[in-house]
Every structure is written in C-alpha cells, then in structure tokens.
N, C-alpha and C positions, 0 to 999 in steps of 0.2 A: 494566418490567424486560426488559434484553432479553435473547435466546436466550444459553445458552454455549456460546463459542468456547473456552475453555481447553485448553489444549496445546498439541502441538509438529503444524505442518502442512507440507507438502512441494506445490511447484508443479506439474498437472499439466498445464497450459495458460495462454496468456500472448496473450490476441489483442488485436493493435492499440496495443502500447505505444509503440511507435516512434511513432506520430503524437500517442499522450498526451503522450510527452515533448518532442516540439515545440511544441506548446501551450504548457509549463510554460518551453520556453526554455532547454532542458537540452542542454547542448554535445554536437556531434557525437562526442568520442571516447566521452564516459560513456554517450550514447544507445549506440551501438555495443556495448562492453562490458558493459552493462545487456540488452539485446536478448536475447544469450546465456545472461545468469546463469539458474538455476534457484532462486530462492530458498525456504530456510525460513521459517517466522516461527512463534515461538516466544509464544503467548496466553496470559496472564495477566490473569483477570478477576475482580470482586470488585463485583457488583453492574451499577453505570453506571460505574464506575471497572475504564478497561482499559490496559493496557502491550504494547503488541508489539515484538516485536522479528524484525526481518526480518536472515536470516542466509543471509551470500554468500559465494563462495571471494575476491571483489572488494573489502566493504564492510561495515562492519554499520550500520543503520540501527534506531535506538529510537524509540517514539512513546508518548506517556502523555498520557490524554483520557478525559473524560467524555461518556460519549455526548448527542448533542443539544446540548450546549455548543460555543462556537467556540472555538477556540485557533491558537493559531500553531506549525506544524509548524518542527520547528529540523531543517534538512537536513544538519547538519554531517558527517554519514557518509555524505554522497551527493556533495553538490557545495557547502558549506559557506555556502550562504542559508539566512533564514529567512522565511517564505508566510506570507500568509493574506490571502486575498480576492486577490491582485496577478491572476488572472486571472478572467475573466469565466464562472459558470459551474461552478466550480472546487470539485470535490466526491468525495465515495465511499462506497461504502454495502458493508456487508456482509450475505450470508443465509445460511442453512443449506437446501442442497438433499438429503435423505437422510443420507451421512455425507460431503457436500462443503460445502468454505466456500467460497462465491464473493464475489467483491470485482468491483464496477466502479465506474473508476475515471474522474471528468468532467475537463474543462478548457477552454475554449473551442470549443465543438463537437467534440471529440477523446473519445471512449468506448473507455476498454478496459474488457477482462474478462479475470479471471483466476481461475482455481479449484482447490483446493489440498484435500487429501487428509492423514488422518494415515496416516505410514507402519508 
C-alpha cells in the first residue's frame, strides 16, 4: 500500500525540467511556457488506484494509474501524444518528505525534481 498523497498540492520547486522535456521531445514553445507555470495537482487516491490532476493557468493535465502497473500516459492536455516506454529510461517516482510531495521525474538521462506543498 502505498503512502497518501490525497489533496490538492501547490509547486514549490521545479529543477531541471527544461532538460526533462527535451528528453521527451516536447516543443520549444510548450517547453518555454511549461518552464514558467507553477502547477497544482490535485490527488485523488483509493488504495494503488490514483488520479492526478495537474492544474495550470496554460493546460490541465489528468493521469489515472495503478501504482507498479504500466500504462500509457494520454498527453492530450499537454501536447496531444500518447507515451509509454518511447524513451529510454522513462520514469517517476513519488515520496513524502515531512509534509512535502516530491516527484522525480526520469527520461533519457534528464532528472528532474520537483516538490509540492499543500497550501
């Protein structure tokens, strides 16, 4: 079972996306625009069954997954592909540090880290 994440969390650091999303092959303007957002994401968990929803003044983005299972991320509120495996490497993990969620995020040698606060 793993830790809960449920609720609503706010970004409070964002390092080294810009070279994540080269990795992934994500166009220079949404890299750009992405670089800047601050996003929410909004946790909804119910066991190994989780739903995030990442909320921007740009985009929204939903994800719905079972932990440890693989699945294919549908990008359509990002840049409208859908992943899975297409990079080497290609991965993300979350923990609970005190009352921070941290997320780092893999892709072909490219690590970010980003760690998110409830407000």
């Amino acid at each position: 079972m793993p830790f809960d994440m449920n609720g609503y969390w706010k970004m409070v650091s964002n390092d080294n996306f810009e070279d994540y999303m080269k990795a992934l092959d994500v166009n220079v303007a949404i890299r750009k625009i992405a670089n800047l957002l601050k996003p929410y994401k909004d946790i909804v968990q119910d066991g190994d069954h989780i739903i995030i929803k990442t909320l921007t003044t740009f985009k929204n983005y939903n994800m719905d997954f079972y932990v440890g299972k693989e699945f294919e991320e549908d990008l359509k509120g990002v840049d409208d592909r859908k992943c899975m495996g297409e990079v080497e490497g290609r991965g993300w993990t979350h923990w609970m540090e005190g009352n921070e969620l941290h997320l780092e995020l893999r892709a072909g040698g490219a690590v970010c880290k980003q760690v998110f606060m409830k407000p």
